[in-house]
MIDOSE-1310 file (N, C-alpha, C; in nm, 2 decimals, decimal comma, always signed):
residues 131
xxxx	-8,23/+2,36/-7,53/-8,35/+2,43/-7,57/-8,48/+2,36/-7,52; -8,46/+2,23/-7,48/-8,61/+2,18/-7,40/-8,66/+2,26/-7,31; -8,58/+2,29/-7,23/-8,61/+2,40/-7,08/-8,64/+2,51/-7,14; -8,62/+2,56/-7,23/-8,74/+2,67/-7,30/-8,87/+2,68/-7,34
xxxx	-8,86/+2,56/-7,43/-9,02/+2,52/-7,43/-9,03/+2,43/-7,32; -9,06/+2,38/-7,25/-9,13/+2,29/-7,13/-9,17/+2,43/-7,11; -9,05/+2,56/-7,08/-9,16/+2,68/-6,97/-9,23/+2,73/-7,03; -9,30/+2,67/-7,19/-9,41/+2,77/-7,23/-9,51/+2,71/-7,25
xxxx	-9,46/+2,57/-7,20/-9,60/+2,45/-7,25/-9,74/+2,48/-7,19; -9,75/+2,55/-7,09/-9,84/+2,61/-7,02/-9,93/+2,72/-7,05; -9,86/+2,80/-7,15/-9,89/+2,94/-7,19/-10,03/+2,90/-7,29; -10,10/+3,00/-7,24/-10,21/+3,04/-7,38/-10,19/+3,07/-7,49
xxxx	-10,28/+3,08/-7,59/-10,20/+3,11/-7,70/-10,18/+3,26/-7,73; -10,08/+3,37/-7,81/-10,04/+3,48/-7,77/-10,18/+3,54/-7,81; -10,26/+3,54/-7,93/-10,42/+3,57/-7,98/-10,48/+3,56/-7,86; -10,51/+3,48/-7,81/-10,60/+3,46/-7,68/-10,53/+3,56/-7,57
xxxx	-10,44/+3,60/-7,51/-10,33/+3,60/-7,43/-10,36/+3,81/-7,42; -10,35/+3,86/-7,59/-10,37/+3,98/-7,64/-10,52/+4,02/-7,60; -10,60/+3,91/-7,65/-10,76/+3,95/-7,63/-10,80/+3,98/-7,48; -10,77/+3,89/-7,43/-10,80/+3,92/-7,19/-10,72/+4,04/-7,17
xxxx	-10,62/+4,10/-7,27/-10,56/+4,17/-7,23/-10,62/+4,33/-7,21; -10,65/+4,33/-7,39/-10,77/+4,43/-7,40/-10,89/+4,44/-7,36; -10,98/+4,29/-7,37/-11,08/+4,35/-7,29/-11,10/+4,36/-7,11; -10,94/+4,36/-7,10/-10,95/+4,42/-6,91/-10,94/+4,57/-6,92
xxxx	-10,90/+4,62/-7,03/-10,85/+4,76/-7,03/-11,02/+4,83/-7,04; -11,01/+4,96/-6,95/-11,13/+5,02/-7,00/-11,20/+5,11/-7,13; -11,31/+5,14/-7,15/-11,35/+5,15/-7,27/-11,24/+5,29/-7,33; -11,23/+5,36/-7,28/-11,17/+5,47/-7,27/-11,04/+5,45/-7,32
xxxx	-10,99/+5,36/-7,32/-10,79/+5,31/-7,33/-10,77/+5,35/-7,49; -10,61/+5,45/-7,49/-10,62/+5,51/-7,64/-10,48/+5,41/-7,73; -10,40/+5,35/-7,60/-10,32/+5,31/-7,65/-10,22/+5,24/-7,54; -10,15/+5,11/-7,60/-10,10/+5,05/-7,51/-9,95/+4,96/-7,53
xxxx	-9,84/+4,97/-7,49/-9,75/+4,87/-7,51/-9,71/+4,80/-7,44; -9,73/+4,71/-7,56/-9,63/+4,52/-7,47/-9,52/+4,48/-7,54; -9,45/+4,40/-7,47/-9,37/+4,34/-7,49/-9,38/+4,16/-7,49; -9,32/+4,13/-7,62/-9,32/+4,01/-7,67/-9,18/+3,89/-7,68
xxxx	-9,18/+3,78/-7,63/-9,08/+3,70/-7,62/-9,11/+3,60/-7,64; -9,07/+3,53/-7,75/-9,07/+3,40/-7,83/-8,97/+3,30/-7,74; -9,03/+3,19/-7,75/-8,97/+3,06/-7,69/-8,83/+3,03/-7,74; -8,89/+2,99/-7,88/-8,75/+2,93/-7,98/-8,71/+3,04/-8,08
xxxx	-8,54/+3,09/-8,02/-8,49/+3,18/-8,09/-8,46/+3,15/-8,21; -8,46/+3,04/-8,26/-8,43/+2,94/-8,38/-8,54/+3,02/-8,48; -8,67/+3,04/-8,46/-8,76/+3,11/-8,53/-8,79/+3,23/-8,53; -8,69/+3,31/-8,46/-8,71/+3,45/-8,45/-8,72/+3,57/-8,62
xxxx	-8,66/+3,48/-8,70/-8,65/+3,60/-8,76/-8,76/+3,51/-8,88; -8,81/+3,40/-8,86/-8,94/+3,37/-8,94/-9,11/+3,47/-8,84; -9,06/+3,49/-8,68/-9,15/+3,58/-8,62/-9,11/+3,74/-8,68; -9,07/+3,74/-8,71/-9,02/+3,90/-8,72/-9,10/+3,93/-8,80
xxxx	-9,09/+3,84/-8,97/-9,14/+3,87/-9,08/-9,29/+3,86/-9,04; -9,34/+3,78/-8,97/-9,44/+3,82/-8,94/-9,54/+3,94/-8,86; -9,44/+3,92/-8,77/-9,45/+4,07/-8,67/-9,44/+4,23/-8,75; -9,34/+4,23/-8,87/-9,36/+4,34/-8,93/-9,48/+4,44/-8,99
xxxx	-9,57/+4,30/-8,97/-9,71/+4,39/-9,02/-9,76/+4,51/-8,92; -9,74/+4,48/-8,82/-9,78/+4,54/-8,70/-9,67/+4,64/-8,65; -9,54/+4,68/-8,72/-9,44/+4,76/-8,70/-9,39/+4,70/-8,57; -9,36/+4,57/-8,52/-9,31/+4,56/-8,40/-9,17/+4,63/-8,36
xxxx	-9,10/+4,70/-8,28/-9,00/+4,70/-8,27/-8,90/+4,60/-8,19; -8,81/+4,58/-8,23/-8,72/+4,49/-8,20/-8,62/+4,52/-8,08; -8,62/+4,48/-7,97/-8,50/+4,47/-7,87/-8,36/+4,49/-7,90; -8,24/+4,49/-7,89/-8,15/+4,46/-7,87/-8,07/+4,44/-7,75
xxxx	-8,03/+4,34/-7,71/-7,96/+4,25/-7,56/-8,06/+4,34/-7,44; -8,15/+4,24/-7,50/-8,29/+4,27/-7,39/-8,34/+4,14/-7,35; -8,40/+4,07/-7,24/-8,48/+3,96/-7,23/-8,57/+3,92/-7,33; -8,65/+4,09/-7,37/-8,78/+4,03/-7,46/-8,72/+4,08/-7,57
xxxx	-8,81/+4,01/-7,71/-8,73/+3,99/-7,81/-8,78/+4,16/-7,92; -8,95/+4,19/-7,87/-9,03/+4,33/-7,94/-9,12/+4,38/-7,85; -9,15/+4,52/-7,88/-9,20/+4,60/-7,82/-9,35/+4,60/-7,93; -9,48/+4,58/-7,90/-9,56/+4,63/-7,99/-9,64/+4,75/-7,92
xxxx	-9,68/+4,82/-8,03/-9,72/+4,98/-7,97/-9,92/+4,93/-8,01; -9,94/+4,96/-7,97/-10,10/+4,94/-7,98/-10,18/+5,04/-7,98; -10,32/+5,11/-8,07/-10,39/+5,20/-8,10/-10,53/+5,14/-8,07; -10,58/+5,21/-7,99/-10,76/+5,19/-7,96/-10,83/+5,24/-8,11
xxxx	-10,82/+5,35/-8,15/-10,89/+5,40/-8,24/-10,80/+5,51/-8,31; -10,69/+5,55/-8,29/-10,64/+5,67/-8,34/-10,47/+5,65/-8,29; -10,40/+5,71/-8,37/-10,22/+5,70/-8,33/-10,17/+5,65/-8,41; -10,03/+5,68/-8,39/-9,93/+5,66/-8,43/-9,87/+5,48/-8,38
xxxx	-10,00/+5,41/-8,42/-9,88/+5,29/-8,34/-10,04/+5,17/-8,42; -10,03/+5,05/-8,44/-10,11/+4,95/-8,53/-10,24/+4,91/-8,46; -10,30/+4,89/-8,48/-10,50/+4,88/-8,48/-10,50/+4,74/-8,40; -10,55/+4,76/-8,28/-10,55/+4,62/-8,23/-10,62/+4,50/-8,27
xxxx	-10,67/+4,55/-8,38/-10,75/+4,47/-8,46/-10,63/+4,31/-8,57; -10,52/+4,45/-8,63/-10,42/+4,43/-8,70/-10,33/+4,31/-8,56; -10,29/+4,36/-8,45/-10,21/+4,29/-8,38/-10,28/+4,22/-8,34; -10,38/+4,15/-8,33/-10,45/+4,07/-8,28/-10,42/+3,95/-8,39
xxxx	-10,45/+3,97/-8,52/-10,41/+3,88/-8,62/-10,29/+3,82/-8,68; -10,17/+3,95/-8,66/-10,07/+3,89/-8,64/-10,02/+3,78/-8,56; -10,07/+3,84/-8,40/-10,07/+3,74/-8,30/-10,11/+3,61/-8,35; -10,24/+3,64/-8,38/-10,32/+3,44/-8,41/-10,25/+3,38/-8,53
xxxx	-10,16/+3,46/-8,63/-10,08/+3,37/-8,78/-9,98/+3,29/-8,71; -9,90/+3,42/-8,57/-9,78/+3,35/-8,49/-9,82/+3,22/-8,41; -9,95/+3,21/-8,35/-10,04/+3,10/-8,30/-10,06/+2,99/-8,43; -10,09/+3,02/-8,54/-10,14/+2,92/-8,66/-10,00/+2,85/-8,71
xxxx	-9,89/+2,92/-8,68/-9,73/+2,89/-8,72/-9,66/+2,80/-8,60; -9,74/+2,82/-8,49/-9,66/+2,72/-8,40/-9,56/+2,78/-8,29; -9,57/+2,90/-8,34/-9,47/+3,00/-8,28/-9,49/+3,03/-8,09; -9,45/+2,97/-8,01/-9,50/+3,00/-7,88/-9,42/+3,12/-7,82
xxxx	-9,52/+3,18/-7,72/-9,38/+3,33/-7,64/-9,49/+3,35/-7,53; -9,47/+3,46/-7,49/-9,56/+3,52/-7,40/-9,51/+3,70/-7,42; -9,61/+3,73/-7,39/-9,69/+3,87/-7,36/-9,66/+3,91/-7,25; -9,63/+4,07/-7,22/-9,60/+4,16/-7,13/-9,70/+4,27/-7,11
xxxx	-9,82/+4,30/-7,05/-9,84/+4,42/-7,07/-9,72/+4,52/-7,00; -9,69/+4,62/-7,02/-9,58/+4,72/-7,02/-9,67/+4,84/-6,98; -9,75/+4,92/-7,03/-9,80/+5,07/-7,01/-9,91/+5,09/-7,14; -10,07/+5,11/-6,99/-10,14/+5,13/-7,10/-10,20/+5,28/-7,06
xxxx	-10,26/+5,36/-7,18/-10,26/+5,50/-7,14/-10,43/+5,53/-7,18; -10,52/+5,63/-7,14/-10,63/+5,62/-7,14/-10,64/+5,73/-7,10; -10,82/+5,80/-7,17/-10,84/+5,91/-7,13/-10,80/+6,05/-7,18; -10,71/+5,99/-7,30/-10,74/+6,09/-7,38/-10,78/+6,15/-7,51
xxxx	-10,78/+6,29/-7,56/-10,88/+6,22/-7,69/-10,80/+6,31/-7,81; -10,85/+6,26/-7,94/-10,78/+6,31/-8,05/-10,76/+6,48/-8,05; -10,62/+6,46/-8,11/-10,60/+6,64/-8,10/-10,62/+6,67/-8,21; -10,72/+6,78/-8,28/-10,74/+6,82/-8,39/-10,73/+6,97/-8,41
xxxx	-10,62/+7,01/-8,52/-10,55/+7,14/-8,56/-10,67/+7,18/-8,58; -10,74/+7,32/-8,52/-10,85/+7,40/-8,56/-10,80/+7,53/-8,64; -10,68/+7,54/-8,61/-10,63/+7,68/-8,60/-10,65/+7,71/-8,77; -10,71/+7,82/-8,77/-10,75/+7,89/-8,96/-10,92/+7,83/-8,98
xxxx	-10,99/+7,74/-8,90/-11,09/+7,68/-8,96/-11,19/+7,76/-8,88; -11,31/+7,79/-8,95/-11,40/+7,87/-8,91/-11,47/+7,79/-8,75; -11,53/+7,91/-8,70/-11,60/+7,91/-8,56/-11,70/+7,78/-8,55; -11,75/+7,72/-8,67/-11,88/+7,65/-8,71/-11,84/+7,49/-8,68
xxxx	-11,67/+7,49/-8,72/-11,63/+7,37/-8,75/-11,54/+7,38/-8,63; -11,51/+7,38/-8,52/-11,47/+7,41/-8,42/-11,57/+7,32/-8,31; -11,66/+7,41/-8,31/-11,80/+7,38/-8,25/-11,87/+7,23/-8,31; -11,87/+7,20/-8,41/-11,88/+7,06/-8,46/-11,77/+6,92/-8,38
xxxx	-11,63/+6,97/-8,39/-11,55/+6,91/-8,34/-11,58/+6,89/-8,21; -11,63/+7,01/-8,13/-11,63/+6,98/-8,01/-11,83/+6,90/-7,94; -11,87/+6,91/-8,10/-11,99/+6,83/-8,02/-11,98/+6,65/-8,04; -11,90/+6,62/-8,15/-11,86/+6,53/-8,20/-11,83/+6,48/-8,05
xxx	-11,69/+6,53/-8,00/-11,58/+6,48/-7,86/-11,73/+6,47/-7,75; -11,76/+6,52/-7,73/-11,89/+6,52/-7,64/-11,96/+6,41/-7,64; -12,01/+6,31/-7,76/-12,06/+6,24/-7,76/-12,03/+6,11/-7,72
């Protein structure tokens, strides 16, 4: 297990690591996943419990150990606000890994069911997206 950590002794911390990550992404970015791999498997399932705040999902006989799904402002997947903090508790715990960005998506915008709602509130929706 030394040759595991020795290769992470380098690494930033994952909080720091997540932050460069987002603010490379453009303003526009609705949602993004990475992939996450802890150094020492020994602590994996004291990261897990941590990682659950953030719905990570878990690998099986994969290199990396979770997939985290990331939301700019809206979705089905945790507030990068939320994973950002997770990150920094797994940073405050000692926990070393590294980060994957994987696929980030951008450019598109909330879908909102109009269908039954008057002409007025349509037109509201659409001045709202405009702005």
């Amino acid at each position: 297990m030394v040759g595991t950590t020795d290769r992470y002794a380098s690494f930033v911390p994952l909080a720091e690591d997540f932050r460069k990550i987002v603010d490379e992404l453009p303003q526009d970015w609705t949602d993004l996943e990475l992939d996450l791999r802890i150094a020492d498997e020994a602590r994996y399932v004291e990261a897990a419990v941590l990682l659950s705040v953030c719905n990570a999902q878990p690998y099986s006989r994969h290199d990396w150990h979770w997939r985290l799904r990331v939301a700019h402002s809206f979705g089905h997947a945790a507030a990068a606000e939320t994973v950002h903090g997770v990150l920094d508790q797994l940073d405050a715990a000692g926990i070393v890994g590294e980060l994957a960005l994987r696929e980030a998506r951008e450019g598109r915008f909330e879908v909102v069911p109009t269908w039954g709602r008057p002409q007025s509130v349509r037109e509201e929706f659409l001045r709202r997206r405009a702005q």
